[in-house]
C-alpha positions as CSV (number, residue, x, y, z in Angstrom):
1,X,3.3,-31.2,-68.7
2,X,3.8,-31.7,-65.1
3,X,4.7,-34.9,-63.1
4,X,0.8,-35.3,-61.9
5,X,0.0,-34.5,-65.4
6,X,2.2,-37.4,-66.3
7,X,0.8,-39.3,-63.6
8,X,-2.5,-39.2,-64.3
9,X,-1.9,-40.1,-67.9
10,X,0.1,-43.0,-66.8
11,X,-2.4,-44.2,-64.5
12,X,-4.9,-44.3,-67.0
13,X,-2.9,-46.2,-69.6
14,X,-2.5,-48.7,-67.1
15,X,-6.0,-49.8,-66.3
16,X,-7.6,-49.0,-69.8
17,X,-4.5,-50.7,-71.3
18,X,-3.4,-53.4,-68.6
19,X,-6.2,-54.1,-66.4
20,X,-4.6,-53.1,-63.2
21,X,-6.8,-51.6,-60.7
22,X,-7.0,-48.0,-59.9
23,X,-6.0,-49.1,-55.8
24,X,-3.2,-50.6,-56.7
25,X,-2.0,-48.0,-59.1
26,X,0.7,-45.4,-57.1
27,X,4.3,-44.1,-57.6
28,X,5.7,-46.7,-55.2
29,X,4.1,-49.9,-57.1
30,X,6.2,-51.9,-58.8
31,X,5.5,-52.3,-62.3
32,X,6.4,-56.0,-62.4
33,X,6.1,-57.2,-59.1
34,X,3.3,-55.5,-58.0
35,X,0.9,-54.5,-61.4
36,X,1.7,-58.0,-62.9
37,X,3.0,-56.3,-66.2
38,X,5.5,-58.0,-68.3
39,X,8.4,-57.6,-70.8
40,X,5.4,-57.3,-73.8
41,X,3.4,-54.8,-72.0
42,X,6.3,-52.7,-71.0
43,X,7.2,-52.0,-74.7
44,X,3.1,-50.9,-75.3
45,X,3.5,-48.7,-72.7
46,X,6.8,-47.0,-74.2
47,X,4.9,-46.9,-77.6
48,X,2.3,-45.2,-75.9
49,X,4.5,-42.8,-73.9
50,X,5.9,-42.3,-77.4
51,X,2.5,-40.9,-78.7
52,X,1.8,-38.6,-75.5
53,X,5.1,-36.8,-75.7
54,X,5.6,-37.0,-79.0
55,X,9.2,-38.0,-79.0
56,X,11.4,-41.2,-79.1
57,X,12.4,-43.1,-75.8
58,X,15.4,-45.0,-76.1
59,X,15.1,-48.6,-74.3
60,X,18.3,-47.3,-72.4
61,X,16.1,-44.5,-71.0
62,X,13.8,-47.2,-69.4
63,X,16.0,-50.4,-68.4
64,X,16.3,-49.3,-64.6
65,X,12.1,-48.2,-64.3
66,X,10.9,-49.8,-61.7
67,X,8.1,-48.1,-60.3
68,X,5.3,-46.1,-61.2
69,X,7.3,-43.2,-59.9
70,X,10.5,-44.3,-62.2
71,X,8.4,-44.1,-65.4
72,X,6.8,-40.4,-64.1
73,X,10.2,-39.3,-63.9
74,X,11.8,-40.5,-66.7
75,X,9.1,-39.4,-69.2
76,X,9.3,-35.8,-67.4
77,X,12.9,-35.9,-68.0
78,X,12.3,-36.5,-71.7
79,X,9.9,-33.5,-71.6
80,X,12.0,-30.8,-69.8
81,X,15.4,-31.8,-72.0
82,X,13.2,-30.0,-75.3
């Protein structure tokens, strides 16, 4: 899976799953400050990272994600360390 792969994916989980508009949505935005998500929303979204890679993400693995970018590159991390 590549990074646009990933970021496509992402993208869509958040405005089918968080409401946030597509314009708002690039690697730069801030997940919190920017796309409104909070502390609850951030653990749906691991669970559903979870079920598109098919692997376990450690909490450790996502407690400096910041951006939209941040998430792209740690889940393509967790994909390319197979």
């Amino acid at each position: 899976m590549t990074r646009d792969d990933i970021y496509a994916k992402l993208a869509g989980y958040l405005e089918d799953m968080f409401e946030v508009p597509a314009d708002k949505i690039s690697l730069e935005a801030k997940l919190f400050e920017e796309l409104d998500l909070d502390s609850i929303d951030a653990v749906d979204l691991v669970v559903k990272l979870q079920e598109l890679t098919g692997r376990k993400i450690k909490p450790e693995q996502f407690k400096m994600v910041r951006t939209v970018g941040d998430v792209v590159d740690q889940v393509h991390a967790l994909l390319a360390s197979e």
